[in-house]
N, C-alpha and C positions, 0 to 999 in steps of 0.2 A: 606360864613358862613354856619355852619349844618343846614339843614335843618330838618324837624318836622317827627318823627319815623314813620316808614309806616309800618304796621303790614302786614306779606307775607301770601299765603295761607298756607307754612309749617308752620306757628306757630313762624317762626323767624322775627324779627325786620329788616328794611333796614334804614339807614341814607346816604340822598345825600350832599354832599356836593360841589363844583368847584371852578377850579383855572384857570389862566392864562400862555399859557405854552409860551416857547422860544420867538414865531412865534407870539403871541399874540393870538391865537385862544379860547376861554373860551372852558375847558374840563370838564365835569362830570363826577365825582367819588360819588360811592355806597359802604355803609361797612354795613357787614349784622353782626346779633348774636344772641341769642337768648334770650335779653331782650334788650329793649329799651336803657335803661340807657347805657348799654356794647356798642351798637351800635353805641350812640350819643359818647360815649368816645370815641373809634374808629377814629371817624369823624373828631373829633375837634383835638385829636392827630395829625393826617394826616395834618391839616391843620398848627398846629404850626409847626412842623416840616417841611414841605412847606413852610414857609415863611424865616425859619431860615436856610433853604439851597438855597435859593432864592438870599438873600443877601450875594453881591460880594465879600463880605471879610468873610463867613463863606463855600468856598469851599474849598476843598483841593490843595495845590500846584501842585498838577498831573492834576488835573480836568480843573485847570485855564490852564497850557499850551495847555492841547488836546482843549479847548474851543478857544484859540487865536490862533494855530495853523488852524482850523477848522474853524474860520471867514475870515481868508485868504488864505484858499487854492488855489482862482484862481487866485494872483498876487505873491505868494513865489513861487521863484524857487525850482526842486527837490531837487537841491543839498542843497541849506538852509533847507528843510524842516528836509531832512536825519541828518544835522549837527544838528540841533535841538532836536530833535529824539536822536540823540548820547548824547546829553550835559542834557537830563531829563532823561537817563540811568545814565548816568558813574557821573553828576556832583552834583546833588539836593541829595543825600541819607538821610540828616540829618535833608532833610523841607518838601521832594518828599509826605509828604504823611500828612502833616500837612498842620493844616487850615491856610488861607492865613492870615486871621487877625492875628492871632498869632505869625506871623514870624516878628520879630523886626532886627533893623540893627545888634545889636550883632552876634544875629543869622547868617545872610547876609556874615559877619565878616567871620563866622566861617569857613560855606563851603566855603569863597575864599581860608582859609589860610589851608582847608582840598584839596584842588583841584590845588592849588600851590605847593604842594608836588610832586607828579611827573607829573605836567605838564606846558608847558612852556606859558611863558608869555603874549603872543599874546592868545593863547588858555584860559588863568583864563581870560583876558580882554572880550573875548568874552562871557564868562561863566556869568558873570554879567553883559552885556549888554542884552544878553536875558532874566535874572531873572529880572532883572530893567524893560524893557518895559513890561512885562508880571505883575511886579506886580505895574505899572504902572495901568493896566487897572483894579485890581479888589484889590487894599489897596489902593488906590489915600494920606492916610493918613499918610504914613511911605517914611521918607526923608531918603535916603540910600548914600545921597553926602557922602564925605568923607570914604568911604571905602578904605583899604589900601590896594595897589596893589603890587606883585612882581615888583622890576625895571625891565626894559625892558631890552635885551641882545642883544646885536650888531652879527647879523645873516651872519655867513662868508659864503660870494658867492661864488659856487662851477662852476667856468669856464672850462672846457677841452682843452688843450693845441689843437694846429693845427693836430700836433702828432698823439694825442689820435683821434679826428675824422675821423681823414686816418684810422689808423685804423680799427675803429667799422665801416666805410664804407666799406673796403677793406674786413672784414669778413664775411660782411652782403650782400655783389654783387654775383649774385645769388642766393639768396634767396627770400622767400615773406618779409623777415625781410625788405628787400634792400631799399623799396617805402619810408614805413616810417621813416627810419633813413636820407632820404635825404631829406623829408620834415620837421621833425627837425631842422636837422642841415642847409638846405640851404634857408627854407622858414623862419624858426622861431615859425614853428607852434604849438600849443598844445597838446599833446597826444589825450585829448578829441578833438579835432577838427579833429584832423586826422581818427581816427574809426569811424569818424559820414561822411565821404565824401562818394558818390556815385560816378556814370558815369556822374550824370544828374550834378555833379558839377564840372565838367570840359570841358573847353571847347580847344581840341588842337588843333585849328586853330587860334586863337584867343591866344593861350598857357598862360591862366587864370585859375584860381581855384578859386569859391567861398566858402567863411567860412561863414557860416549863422547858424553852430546849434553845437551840440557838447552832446558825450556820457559819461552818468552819471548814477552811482548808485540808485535807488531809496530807499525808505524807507526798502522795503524786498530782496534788495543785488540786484538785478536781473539790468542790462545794460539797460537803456532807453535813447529814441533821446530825447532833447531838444535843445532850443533856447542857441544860445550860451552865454558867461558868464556876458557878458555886452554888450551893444549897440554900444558899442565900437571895441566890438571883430568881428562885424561884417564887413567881406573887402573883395578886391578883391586884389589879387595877381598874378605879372606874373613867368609864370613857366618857371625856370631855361630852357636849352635845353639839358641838362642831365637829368632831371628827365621827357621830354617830351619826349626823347630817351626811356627812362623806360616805360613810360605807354603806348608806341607807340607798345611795345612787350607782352602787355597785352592784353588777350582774350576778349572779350568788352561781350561778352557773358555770362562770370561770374564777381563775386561781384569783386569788386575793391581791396577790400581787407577780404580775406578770413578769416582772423586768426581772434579770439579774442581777447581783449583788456586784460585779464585774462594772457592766453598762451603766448603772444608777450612779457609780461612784465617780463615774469618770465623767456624767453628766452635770452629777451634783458641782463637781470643782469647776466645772464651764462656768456654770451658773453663778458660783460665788465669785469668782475672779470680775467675773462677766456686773454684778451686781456690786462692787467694793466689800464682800464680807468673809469671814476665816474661812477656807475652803475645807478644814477638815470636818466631817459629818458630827464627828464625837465632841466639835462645842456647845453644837445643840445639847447634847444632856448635861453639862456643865451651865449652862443660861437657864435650864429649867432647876437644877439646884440652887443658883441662885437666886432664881423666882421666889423657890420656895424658902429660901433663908432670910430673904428680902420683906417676906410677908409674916415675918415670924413663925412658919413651921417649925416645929421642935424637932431637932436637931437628929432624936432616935426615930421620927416621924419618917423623915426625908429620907434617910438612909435604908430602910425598911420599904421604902415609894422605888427608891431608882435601885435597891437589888444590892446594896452594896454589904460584904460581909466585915468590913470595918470602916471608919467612920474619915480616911486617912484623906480623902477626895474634897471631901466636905469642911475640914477644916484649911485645903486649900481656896476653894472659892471663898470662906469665911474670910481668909485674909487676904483674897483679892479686892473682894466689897470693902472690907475694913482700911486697905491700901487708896483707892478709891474715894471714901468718907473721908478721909483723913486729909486728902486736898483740900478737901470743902472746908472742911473743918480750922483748918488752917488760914484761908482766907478769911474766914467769919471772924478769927482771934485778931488776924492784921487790921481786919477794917473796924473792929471795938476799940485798939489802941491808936489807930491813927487819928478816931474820930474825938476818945476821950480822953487821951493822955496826949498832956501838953508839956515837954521837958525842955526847958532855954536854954 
């Protein structure tokens, strides 16, 4: 509460007053003027408005995310932080700057059915998974169950025939491109896992590679190491004798891999376009699940090989193969009844 005018020796008035900040530490605040009465206004202004931006449901929707964003900085990963960061850009525009108490389910409604417009459905699910826990922690009072979502869309898996990865090998042998398209395509690896491996992670006696971290965008564009993507993703693998041919021609005295994650990708699409095959890098580890599903690797095998912490990827390629077979299988049925069934 204000405290009692203190006359200065300029002839102006001082009123202290204090609050309690974040951290809990009691701070004192001073408002001067040149009458008492002005002073104590001052003060006691300060004070109401302190209290009314105090309480959790009279911030702004931007202020709550930077605030929940900012109590967890040291257990979110970069790359959630970055997504987050993307999604109170591109997604909030109609709440981003309203007070949280004032934002109602209608509301909630709207920006889904503004942010389903051109974006797909996994992406609005997640658009409201972060405005939901966020305003979780500062409207505790607004039930947003029942929000209606885009249906979800059956995501066709984009595999590279055998073909196609002769190929992008066969273009990419001689080159620095050559290391990583064969730890794609033979290991199953990640793009990020692969720019994040040193010397220190290889061992060619042993002809092992460990995956323990993996490169990622931060907040301000810029390439940073972290931890890799899940607990899961951390493994050891043994290295082909082809690709330990390869790093066995490599100067150990420079980086392992020179190029940046930036250039390689922008090269790699030349080359696929260039070559007739998918141009995204990440079917390569799709085509080596398949390999391995193709050749009978058991199922918890494969999943354990390419880092994955549930099996959701793998039962898509299984029904790619199986979509696939099921051509064949189909014309082997046509050409037993054309050949032995005779109906007049």
């Amino acid at each position: 509460m204000a405290g009692k005018a203190e006359k200065l020796n300029s002839g102006n008035y001082r009123v202290r007053t204090s609050y309690v900040n974040e951290t809990g530490k009691q701070i004192s605040k001073g408002f001067t003027a040149s009458t008492a009465k002005e002073a104590k206004f001052l003060a006691m202004q300060f004070e109401v408005d302190h209290k009314h931006k105090a309480r959790p449901e009279n911030v702004s929707f931007k202020d709550a995310i930077e605030s929940f964003l900012s109590n967890r900085e040291n257990v979110l990963s970069v790359s959630t932080v970055v997504g987050y960061q993307q999604l109170k850009r591109n997604a909030y525009a109609s709440i981003i700057d309203m007070r949280v108490g004032l934002i109602t389910k209608e509301k909630v409604q709207k920006v889904i059915n503004e942010y389903a417009k051109d974006h797909a459905p996994k992406s609005v699910r997640n658009a409201l998974g972060f405005l939901s826990s966020v305003l979780r922690e500062y409207h505790s009072g607004l039930k947003i169950d029942g929000i209606i979502l885009p249906k979800k869309k059956k995501v066709e898996i984009i595999i590279p025939t055998t073909d196609e990865v002769e190929r992008i090998l066969q273009e990419t042998k001689g080159t620095d491109m050559y290391l990583p398209v064969m730890l794609g395509a033979m290991l199953g690896m990640r793009r990020s896992e692969i720019f994040a491996l040193t010397w220190s992670d290889i061992d060619l006696k042993k002809k092992m590679v460990t995956i323990d971290k993996a490169v990622v965008k931060d907040v301000t564009g810029a390439y940073v190491i972290k931890g890799t993507k899940t607990t899961s993703s951390e493994r050891k693998l043994a290295l082909l004798d082809s690709i330990v041919d390869e790093l066995k021609e490599k100067d150990k005295d420079e980086p392992l891999l020179a190029m940046g994650v930036n250039a390689f990708s922008q090269r790699y699409r030349r080359l696929c376009k260039r070559v007739d095959a998918p141009t995204s890098f990440h079917t390569l580890r799709h085509y080596n699940a398949s390999v391995m599903l193709s050749e009978g690797v058991p199922n918890r095998y494969a999943q354990d090989r390419l880092g994955h912490a549930t099996d959701d990827m793998l039962k898509k390629v299984y029904q790619h193969i199986f979509d696939d077979k099921n051509t064949t299988v189909n014309l082997i049925i046509e050409d037993f009844f054309k050949a032995n069934i005779k109906v007049k």
